[in-house]
NUMIKOL-839124 format. One record per atom (N, C-alpha, C): residue number from 1; atom name; x, y, z. Coordinates in pm, 1 decimal. Atoms other than C-alpha are relative to their C-alpha. Layout:
N
<site><num>NUM</num><atomo>CA</atomo><xx>X</xx><yy>Y</yy><zz>Z</zz></site>
...
***
This chain:
85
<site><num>1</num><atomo>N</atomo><xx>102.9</xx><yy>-100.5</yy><zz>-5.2</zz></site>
<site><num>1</num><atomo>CA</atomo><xx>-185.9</xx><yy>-2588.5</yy><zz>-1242.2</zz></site>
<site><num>1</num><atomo>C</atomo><xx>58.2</xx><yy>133.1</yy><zz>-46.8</zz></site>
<site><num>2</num><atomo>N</atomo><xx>-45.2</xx><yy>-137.2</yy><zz>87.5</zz></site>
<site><num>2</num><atomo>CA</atomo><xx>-132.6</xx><yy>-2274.6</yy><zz>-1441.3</zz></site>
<site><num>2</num><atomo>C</atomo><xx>-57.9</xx><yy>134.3</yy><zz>68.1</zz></site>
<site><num>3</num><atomo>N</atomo><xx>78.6</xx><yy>-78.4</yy><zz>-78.8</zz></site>
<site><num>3</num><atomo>CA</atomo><xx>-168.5</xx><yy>-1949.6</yy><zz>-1265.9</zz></site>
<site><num>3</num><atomo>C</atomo><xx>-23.0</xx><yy>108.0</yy><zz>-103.4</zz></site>
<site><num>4</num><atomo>N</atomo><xx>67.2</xx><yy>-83.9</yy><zz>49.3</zz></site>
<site><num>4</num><atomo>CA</atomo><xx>-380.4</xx><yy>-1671.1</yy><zz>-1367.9</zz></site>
<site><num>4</num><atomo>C</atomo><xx>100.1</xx><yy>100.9</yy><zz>17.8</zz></site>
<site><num>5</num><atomo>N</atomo><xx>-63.1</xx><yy>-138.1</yy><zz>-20.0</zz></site>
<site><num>5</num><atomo>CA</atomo><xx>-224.1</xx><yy>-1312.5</yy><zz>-1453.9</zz></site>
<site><num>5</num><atomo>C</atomo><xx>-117.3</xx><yy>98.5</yy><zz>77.1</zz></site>
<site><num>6</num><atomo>N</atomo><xx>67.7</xx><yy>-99.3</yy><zz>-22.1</zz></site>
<site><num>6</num><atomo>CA</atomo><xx>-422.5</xx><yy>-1035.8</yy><zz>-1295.3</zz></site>
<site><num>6</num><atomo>C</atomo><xx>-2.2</xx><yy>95.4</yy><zz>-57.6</zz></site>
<site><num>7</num><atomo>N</atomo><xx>-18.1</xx><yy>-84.9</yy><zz>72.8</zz></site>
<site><num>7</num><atomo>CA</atomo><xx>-516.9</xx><yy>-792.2</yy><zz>-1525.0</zz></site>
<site><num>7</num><atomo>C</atomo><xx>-58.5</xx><yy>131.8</yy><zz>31.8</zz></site>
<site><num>8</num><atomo>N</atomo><xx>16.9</xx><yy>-135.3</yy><zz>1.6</zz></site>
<site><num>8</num><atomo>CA</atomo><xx>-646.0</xx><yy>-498.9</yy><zz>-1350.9</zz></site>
<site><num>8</num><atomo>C</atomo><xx>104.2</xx><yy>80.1</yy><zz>97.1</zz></site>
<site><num>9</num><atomo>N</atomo><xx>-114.8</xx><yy>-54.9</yy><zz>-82.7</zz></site>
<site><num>9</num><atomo>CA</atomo><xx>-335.4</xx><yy>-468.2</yy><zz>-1175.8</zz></site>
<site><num>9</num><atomo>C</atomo><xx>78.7</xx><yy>143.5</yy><zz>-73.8</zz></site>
<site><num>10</num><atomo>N</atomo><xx>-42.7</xx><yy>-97.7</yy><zz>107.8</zz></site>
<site><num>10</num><atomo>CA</atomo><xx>-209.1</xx><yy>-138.9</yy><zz>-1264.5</zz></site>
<site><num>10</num><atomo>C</atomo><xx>164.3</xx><yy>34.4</yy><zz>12.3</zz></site>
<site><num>11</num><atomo>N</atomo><xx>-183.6</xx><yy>21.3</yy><zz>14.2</zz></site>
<site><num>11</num><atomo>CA</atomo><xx>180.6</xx><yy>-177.6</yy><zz>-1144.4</zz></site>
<site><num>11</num><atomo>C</atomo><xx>15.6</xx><yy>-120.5</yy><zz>22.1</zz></site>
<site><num>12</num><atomo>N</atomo><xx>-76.9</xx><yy>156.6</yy><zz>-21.5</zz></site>
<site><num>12</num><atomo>CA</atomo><xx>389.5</xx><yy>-481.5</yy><zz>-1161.2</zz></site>
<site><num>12</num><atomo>C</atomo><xx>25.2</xx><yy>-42.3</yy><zz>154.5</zz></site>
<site><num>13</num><atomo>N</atomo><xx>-31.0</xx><yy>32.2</yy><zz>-172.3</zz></site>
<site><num>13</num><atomo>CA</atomo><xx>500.2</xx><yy>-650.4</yy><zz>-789.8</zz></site>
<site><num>13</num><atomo>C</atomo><xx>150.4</xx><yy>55.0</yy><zz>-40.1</zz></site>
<site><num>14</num><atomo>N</atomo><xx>-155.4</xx><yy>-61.0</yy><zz>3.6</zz></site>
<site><num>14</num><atomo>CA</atomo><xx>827.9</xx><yy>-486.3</yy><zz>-685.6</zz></site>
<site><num>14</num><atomo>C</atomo><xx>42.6</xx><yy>-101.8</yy><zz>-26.2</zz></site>
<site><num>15</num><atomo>N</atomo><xx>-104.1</xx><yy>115.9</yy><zz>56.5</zz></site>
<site><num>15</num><atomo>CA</atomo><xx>1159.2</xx><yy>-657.2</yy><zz>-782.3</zz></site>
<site><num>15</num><atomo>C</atomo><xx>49.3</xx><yy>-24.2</yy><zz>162.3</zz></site>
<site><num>16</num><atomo>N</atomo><xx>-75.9</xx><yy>41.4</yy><zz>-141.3</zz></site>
<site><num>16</num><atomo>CA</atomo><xx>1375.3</xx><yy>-781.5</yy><zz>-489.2</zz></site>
<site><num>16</num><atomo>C</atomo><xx>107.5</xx><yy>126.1</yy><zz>-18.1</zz></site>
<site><num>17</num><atomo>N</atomo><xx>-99.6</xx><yy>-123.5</yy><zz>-18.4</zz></site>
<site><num>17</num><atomo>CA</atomo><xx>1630.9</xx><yy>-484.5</yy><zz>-587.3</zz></site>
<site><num>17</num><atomo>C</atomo><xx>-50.0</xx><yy>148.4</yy><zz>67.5</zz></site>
<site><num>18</num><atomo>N</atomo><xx>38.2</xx><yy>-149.3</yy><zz>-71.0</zz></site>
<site><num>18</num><atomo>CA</atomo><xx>1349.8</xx><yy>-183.7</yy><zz>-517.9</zz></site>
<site><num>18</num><atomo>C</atomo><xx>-44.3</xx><yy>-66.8</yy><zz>112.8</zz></site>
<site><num>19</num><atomo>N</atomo><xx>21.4</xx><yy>0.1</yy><zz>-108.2</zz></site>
<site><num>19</num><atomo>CA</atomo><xx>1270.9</xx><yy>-398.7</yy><zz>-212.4</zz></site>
<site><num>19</num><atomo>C</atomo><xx>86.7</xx><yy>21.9</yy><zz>128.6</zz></site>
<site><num>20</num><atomo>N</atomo><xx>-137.3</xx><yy>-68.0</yy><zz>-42.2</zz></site>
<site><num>20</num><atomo>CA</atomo><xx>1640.8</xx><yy>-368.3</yy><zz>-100.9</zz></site>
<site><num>20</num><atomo>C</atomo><xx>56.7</xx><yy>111.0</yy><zz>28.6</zz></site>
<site><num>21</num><atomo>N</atomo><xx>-57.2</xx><yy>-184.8</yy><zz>0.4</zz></site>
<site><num>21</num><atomo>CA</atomo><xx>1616.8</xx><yy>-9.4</yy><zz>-193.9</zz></site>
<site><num>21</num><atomo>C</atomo><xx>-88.6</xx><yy>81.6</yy><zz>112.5</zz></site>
<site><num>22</num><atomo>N</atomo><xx>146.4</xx><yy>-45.0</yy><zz>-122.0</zz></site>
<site><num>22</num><atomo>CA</atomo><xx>1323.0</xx><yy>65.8</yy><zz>25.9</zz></site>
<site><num>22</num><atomo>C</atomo><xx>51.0</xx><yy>-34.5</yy><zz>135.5</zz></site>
<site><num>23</num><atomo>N</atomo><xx>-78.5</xx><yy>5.5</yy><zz>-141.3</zz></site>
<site><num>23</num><atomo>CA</atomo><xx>1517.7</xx><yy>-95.8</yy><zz>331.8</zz></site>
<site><num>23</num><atomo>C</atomo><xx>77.8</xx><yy>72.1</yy><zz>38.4</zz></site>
<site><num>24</num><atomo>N</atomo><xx>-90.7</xx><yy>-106.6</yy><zz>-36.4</zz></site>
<site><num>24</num><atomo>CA</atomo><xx>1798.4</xx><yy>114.3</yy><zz>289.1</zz></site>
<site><num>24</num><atomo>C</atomo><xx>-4.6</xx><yy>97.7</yy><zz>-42.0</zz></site>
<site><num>25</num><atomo>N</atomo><xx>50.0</xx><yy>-157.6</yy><zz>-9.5</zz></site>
<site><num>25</num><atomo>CA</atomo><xx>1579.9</xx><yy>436.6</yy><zz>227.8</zz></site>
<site><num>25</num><atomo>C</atomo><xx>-11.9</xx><yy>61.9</yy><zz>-137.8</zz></site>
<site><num>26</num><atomo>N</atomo><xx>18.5</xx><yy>-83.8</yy><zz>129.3</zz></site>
<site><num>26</num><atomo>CA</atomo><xx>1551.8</xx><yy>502.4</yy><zz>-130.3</zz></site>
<site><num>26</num><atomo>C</atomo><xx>-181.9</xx><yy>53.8</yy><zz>-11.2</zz></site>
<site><num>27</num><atomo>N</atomo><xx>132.5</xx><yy>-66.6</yy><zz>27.0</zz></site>
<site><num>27</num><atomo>CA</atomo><xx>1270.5</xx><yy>737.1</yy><zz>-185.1</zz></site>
<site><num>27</num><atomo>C</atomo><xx>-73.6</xx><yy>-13.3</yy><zz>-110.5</zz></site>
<site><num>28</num><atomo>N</atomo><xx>90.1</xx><yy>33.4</yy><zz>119.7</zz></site>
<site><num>28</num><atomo>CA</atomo><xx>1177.6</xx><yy>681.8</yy><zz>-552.6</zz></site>
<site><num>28</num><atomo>C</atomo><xx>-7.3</xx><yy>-188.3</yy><zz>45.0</zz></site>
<site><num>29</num><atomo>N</atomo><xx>58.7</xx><yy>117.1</yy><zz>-0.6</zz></site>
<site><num>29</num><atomo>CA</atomo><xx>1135.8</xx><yy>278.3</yy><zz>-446.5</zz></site>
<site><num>29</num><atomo>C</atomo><xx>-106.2</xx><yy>0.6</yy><zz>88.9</zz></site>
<site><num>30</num><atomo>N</atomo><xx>51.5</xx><yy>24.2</yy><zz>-82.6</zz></site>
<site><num>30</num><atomo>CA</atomo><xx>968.9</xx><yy>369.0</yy><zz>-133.8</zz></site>
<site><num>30</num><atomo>C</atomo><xx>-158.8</xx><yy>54.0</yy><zz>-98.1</zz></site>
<site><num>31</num><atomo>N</atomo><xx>95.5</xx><yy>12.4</yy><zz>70.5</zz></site>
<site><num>31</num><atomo>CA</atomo><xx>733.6</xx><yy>513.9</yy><zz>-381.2</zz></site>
<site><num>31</num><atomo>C</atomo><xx>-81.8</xx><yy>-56.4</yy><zz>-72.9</zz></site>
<site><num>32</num><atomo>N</atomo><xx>59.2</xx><yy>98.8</yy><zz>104.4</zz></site>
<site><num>32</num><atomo>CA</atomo><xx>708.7</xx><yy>253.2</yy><zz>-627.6</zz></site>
<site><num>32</num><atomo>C</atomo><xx>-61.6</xx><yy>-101.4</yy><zz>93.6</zz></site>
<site><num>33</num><atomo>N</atomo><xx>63.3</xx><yy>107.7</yy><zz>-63.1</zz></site>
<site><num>33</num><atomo>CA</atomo><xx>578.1</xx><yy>-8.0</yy><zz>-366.8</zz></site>
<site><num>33</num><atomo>C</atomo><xx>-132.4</xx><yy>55.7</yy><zz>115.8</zz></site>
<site><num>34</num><atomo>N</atomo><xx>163.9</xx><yy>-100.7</yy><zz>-78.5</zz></site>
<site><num>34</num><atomo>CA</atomo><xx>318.1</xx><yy>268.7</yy><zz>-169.2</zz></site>
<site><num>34</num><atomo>C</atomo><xx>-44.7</xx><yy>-37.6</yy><zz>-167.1</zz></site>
<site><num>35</num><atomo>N</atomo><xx>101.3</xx><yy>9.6</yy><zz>111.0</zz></site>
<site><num>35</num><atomo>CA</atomo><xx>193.6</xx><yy>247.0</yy><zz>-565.6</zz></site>
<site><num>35</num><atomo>C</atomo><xx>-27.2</xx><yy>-126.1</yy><zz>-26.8</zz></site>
<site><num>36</num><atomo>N</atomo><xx>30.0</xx><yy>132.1</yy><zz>7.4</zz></site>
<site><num>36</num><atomo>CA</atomo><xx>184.5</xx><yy>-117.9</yy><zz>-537.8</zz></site>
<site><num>36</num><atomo>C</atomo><xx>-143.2</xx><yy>-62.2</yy><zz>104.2</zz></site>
<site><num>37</num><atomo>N</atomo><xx>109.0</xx><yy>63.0</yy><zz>-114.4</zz></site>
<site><num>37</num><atomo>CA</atomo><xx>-37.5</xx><yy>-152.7</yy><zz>-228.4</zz></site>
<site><num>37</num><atomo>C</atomo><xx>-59.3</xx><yy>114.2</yy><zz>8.6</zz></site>
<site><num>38</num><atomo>N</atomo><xx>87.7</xx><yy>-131.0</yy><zz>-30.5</zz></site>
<site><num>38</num><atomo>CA</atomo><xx>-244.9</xx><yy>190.6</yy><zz>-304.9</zz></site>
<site><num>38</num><atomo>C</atomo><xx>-123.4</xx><yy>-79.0</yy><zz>-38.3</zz></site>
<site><num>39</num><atomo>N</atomo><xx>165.9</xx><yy>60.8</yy><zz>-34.4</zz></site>
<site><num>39</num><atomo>CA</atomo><xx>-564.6</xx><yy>-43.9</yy><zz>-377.5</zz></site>
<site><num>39</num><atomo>C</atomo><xx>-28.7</xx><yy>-61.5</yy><zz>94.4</zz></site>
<site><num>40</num><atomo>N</atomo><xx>33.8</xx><yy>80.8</yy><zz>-102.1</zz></site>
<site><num>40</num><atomo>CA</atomo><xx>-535.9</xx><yy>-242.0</yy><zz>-111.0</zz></site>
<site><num>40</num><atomo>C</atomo><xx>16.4</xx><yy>97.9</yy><zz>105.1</zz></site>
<site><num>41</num><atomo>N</atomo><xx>-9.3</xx><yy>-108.3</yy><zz>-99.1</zz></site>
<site><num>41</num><atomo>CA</atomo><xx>-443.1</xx><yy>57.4</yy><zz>122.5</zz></site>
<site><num>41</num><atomo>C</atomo><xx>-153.4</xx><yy>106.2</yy><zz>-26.2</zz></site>
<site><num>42</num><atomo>N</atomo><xx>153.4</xx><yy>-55.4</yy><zz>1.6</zz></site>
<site><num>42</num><atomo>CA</atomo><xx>-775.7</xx><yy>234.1</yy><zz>-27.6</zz></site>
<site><num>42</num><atomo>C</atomo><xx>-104.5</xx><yy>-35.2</yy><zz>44.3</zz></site>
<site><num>43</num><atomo>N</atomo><xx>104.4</xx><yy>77.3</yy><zz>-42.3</zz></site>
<site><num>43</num><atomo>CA</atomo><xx>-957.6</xx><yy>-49.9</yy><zz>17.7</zz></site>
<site><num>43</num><atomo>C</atomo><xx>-48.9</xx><yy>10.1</yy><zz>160.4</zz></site>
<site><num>44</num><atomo>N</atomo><xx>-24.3</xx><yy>44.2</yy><zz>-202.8</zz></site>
<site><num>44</num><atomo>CA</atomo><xx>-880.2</xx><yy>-100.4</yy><zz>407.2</zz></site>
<site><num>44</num><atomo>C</atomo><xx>-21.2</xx><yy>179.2</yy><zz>46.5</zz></site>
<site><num>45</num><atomo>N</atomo><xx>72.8</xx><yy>-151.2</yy><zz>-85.0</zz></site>
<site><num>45</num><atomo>CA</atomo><xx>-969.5</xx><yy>302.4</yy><zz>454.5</zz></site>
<site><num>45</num><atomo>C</atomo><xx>-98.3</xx><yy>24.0</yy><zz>-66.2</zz></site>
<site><num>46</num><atomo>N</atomo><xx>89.5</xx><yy>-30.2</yy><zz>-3.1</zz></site>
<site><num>46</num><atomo>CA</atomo><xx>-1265.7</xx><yy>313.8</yy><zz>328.1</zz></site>
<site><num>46</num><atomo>C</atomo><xx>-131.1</xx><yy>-13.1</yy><zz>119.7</zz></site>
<site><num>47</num><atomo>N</atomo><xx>78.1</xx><yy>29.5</yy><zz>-121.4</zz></site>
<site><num>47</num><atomo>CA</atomo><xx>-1569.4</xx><yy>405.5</yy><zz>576.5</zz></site>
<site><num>47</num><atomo>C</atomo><xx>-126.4</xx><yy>19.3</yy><zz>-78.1</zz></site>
<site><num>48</num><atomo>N</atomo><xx>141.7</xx><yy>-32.3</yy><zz>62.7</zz></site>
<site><num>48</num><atomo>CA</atomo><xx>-1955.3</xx><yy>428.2</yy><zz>514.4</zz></site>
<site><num>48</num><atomo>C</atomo><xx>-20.2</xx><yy>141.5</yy><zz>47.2</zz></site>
<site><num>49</num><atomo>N</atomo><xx>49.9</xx><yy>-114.5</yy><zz>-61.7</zz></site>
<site><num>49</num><atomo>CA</atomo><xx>-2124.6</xx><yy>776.4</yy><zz>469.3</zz></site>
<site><num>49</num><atomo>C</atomo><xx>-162.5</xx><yy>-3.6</yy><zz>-41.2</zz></site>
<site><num>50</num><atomo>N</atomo><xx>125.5</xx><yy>-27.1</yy><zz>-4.8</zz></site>
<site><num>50</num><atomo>CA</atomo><xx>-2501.4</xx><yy>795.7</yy><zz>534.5</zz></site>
<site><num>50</num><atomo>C</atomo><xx>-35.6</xx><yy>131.4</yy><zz>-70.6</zz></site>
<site><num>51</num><atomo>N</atomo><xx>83.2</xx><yy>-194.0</yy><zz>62.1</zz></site>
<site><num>51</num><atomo>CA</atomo><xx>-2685.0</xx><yy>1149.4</yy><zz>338.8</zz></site>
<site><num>51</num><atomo>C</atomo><xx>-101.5</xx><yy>9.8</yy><zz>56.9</zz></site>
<site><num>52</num><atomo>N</atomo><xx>166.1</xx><yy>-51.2</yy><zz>-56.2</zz></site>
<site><num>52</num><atomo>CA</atomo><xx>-3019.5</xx><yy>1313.8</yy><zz>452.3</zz></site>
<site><num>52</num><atomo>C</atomo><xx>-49.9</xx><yy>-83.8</yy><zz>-32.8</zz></site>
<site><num>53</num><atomo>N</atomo><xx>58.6</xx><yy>119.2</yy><zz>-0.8</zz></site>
<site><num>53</num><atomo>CA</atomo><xx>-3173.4</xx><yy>1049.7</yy><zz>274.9</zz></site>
<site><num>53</num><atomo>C</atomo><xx>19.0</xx><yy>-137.9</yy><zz>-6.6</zz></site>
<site><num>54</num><atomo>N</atomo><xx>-0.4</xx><yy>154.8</yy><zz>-40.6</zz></site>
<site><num>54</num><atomo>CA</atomo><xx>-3068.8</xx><yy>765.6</yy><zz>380.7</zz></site>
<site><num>54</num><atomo>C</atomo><xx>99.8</xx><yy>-83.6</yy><zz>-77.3</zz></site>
<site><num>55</num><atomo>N</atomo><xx>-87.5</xx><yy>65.4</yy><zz>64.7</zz></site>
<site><num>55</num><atomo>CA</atomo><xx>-2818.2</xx><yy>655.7</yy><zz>84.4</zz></site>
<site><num>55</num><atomo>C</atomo><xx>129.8</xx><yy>-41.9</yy><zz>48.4</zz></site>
<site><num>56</num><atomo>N</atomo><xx>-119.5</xx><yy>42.0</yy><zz>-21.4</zz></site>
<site><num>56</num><atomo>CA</atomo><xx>-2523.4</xx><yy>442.3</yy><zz>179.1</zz></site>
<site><num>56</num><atomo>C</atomo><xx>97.8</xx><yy>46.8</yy><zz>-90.9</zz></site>
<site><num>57</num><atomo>N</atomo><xx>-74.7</xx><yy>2.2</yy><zz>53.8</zz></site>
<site><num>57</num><atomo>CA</atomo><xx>-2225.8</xx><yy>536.8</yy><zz>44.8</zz></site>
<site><num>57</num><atomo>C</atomo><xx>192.7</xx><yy>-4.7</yy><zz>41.2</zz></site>
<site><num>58</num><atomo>N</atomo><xx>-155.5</xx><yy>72.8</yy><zz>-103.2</zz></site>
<site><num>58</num><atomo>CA</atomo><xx>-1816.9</xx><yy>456.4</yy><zz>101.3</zz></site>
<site><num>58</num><atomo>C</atomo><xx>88.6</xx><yy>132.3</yy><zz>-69.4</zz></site>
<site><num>59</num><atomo>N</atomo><xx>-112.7</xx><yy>-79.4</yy><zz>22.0</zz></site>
<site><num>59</num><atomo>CA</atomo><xx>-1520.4</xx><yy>735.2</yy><zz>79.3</zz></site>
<site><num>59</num><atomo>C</atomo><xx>125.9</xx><yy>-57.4</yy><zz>72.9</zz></site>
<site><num>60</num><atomo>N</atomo><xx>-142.8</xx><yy>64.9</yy><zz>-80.1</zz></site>
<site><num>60</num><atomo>CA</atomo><xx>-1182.7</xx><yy>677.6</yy><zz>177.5</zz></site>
<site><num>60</num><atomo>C</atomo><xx>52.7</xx><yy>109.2</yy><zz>100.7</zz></site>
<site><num>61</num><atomo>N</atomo><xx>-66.0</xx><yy>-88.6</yy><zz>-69.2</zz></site>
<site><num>61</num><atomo>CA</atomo><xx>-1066.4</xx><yy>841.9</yy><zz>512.8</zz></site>
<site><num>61</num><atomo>C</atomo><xx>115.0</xx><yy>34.0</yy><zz>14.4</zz></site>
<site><num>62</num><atomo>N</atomo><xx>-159.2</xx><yy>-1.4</yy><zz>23.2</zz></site>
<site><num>62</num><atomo>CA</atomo><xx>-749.0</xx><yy>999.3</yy><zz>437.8</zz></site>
<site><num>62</num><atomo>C</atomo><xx>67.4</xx><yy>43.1</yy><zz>139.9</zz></site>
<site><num>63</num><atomo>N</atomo><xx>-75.8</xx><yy>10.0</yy><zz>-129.8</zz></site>
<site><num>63</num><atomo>CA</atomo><xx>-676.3</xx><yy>1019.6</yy><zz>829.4</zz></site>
<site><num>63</num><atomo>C</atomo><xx>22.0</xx><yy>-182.8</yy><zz>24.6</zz></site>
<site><num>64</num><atomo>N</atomo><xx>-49.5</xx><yy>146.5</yy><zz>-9.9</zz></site>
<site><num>64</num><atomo>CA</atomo><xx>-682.0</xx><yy>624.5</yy><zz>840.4</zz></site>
<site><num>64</num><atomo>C</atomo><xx>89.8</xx><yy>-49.9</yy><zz>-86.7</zz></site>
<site><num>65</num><atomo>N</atomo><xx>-124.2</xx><yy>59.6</yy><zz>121.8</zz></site>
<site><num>65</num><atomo>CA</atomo><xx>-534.1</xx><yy>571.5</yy><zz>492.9</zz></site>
<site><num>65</num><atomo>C</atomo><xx>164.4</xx><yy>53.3</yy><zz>52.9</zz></site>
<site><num>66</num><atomo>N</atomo><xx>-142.5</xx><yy>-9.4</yy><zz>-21.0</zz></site>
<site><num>66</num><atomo>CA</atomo><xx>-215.9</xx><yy>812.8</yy><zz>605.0</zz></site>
<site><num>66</num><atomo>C</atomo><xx>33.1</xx><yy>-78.4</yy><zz>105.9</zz></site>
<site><num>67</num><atomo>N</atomo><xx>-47.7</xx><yy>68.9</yy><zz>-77.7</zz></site>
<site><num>67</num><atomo>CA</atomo><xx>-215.5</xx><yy>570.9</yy><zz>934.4</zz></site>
<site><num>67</num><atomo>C</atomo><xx>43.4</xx><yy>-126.9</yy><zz>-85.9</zz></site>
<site><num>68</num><atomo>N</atomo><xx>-14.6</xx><yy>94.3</yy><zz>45.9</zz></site>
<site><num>68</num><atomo>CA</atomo><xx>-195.5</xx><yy>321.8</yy><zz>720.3</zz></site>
<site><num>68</num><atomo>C</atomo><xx>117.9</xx><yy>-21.2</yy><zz>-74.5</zz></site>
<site><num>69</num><atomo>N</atomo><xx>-102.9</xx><yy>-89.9</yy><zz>80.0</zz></site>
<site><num>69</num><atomo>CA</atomo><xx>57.6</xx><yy>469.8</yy><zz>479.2</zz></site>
<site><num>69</num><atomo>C</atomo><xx>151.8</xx><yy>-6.2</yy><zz>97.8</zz></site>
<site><num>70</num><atomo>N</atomo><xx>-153.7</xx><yy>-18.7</yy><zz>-101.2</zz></site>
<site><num>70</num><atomo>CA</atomo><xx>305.6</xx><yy>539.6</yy><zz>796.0</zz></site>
<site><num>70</num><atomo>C</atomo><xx>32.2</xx><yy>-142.6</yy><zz>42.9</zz></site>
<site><num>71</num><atomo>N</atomo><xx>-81.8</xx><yy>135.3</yy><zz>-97.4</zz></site>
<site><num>71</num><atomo>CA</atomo><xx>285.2</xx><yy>198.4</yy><zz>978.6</zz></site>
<site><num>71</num><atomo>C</atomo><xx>76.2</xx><yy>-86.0</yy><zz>-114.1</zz></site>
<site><num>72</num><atomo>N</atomo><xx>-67.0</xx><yy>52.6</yy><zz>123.5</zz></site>
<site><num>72</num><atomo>CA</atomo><xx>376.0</xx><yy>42.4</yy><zz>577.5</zz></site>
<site><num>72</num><atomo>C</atomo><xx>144.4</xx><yy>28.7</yy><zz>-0.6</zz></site>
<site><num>73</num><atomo>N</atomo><xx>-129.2</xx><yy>-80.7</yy><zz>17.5</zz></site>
<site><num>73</num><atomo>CA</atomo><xx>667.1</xx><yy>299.8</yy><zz>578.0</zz></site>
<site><num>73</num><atomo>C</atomo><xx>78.3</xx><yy>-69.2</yy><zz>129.4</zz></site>
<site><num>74</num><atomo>N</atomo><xx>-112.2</xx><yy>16.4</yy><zz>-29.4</zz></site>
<site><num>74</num><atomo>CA</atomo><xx>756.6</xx><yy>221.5</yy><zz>903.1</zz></site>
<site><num>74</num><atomo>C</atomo><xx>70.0</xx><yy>-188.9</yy><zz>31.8</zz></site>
<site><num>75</num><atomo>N</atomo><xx>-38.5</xx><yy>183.5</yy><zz>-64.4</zz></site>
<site><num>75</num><atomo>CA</atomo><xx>755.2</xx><yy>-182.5</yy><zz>946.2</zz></site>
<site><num>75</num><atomo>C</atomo><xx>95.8</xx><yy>-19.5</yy><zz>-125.8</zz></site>
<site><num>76</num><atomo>N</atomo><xx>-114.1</xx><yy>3.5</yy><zz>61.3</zz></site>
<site><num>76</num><atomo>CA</atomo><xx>958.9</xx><yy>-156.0</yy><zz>589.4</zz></site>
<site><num>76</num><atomo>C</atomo><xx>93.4</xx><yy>60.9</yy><zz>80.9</zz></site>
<site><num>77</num><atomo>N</atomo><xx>-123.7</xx><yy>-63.3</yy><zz>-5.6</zz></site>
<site><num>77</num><atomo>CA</atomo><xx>1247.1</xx><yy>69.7</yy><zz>696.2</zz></site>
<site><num>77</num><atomo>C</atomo><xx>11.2</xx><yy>-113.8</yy><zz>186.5</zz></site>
<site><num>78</num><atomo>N</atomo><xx>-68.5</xx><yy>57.6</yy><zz>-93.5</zz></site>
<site><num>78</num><atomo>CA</atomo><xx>1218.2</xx><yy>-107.9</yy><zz>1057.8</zz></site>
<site><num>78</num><atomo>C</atomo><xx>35.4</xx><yy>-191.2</yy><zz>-18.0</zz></site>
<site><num>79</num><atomo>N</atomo><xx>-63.7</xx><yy>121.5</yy><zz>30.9</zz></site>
<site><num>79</num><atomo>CA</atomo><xx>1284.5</xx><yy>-467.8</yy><zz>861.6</zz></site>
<site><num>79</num><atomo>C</atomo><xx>132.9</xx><yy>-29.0</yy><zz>-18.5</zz></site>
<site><num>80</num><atomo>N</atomo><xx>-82.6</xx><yy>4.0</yy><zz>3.2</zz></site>
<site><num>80</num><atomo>CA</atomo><xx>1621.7</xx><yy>-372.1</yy><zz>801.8</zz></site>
<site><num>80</num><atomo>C</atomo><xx>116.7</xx><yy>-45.1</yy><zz>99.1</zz></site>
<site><num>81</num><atomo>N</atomo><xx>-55.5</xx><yy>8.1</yy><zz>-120.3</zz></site>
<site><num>81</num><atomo>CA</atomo><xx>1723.8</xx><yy>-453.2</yy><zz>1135.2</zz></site>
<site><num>81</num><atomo>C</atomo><xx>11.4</xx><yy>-174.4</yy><zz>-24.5</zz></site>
<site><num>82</num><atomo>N</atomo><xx>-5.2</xx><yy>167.0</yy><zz>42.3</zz></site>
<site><num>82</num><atomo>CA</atomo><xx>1639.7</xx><yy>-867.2</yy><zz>1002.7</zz></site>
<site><num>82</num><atomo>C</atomo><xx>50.9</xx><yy>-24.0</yy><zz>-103.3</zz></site>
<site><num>83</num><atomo>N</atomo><xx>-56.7</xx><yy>29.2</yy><zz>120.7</zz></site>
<site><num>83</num><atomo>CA</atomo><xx>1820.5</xx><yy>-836.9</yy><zz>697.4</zz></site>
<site><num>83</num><atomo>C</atomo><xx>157.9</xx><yy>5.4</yy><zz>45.6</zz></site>
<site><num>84</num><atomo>N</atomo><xx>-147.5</xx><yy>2.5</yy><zz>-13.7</zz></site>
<site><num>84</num><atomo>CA</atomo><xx>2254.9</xx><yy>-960.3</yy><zz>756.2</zz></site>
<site><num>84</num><atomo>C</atomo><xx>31.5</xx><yy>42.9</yy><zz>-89.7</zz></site>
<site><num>85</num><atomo>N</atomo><xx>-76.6</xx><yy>-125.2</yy><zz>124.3</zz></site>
<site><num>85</num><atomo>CA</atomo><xx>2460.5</xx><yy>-733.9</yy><zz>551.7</zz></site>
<site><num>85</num><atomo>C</atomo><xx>105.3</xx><yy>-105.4</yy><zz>-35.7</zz></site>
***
């Protein structure tokens, strides 16, 4: 079975080296993998907003997204504790 590429992916999946780097605190990887899971982290904070008349519509709450943002940050940096050196 042949797998599909995803093409509206807009970064690659980290490597295993910036995931290494992200355990032991590098800041430009910890970046590159928040830009890996920023649709799926948008997705999961978005809430509904009602208007005067009645139109549904969805924004992203950037008080849930940064909860979301920190617990990412911290369950990486606290994995390091399961990785043998």
């Amino acid at each position: 079975m042949k797998s599909k590429k995803k093409k509206n992916r807009k970064s690659a999946v980290p490597s295993y080296e910036t995931v290494m780097n992200v355990i032991y605190g590098d800041e430009f990887a910890m970046v590159s993998v928040l830009n890996f899971f920023n649709l799926a982290i948008n997705d999961k904070s978005k809430r509904p907003y009602i208007d005067e008349e009645g139109n549904c519509s969805y924004y992203v709450d950037p008080f849930v997204r940064g909860h979301i943002i920190g617990g990412l940050m911290e369950a990486i940096l606290d994995f390091r504790k399961h990785i043998n050196d």
